[in-house]
N, C-alpha and C positions, 0 to 999 in steps of 0.2 A: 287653114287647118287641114294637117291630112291623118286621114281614119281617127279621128274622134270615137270615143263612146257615144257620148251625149254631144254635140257641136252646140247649142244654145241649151242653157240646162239650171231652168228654175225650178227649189224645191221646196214643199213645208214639209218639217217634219212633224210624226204625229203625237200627239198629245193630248191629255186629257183635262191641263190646267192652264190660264192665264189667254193671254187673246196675241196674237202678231200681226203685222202685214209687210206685205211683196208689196212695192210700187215705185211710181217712177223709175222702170228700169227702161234704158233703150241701148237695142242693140245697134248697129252701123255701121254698112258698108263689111261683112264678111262674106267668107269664101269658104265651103269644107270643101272633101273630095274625101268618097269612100267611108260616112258614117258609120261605123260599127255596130249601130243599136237603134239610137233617134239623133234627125236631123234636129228635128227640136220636142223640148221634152219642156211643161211648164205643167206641173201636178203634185201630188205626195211623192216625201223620198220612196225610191224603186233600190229597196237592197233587203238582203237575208241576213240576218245574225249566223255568224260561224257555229251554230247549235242549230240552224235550221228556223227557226223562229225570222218572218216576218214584222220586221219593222214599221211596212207601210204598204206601198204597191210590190206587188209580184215583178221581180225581174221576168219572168217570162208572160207579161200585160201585151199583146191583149187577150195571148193562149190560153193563161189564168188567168180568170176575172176577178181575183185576189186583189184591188185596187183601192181601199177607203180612204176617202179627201177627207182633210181636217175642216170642221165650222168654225175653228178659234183662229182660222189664219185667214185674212183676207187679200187677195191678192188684185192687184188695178194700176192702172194706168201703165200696161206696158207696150213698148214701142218697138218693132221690127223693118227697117228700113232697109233697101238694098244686101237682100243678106241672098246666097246663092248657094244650093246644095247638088252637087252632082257626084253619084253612083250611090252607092252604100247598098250595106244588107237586109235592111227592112225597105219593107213594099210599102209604108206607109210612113208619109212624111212629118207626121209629129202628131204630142195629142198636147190638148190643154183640160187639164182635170183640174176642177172645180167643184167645191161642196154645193150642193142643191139649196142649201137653206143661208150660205155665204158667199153666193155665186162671183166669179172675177166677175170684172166689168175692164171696161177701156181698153180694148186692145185694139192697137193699130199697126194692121200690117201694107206696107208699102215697097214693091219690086221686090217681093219674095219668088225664088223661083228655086222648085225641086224637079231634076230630072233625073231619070233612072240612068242614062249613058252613059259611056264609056269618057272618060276625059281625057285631055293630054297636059301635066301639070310642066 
């Protein structure tokens, strides 16, 4: 993938009724180069209503700490395997945002690797 927003990019969106879950997802064997946002992103949807109104995490997280995880969506059992992120615009390599009172569980990360250099695709 080259310049991605999001390069790995799991979302719940927010609500106040019924229950969901994320799971068994795995990724395998990716490449980004030049992430635009996050190399990985696995939390509440991150976007604005064209009115300005927040639908979930603040696009600009973690500058806003505008960021509320859902407790009806439970997210687990996901898998990161050989996935490789080189350059991109944030200094920080992904978040995983989980509700405190439906916290993820299972996550396996294996030959993850982010570097901030230069690459040659």
């Amino acid at each position: 993938m080259h310049r991605p927003l999001k390069g790995i990019h799991i979302k719940s969106n927010p609500g106040n009724e019924g229950r969901g879950m994320v799971a068994n997802i795995s990724y395998e064997n990716i490449k980004m180069y030049d992430a635009m946002w996050w190399p990985i992103w696995i939390g509440p949807q991150q976007m604005s209503e064209p009115n300005g109104y927040y639908a979930g995490c603040s696009m600009k997280y973690p500058l806003d700490k505008t960021c509320p995880t859902n407790p009806l969506v439970t997210i687990t059992d996901i898998s990161l395997q050989n996935v490789i992120s080189v350059g991109g615009l944030n200094p920080y390599p992904g978040v995983i945002l989980c509700n405190a009172s439906n916290p993820g569980k299972n996550f396996f990360f294996r030959r993850v690797k982010m570097t901030r250099g230069e690459h040659s695709a």
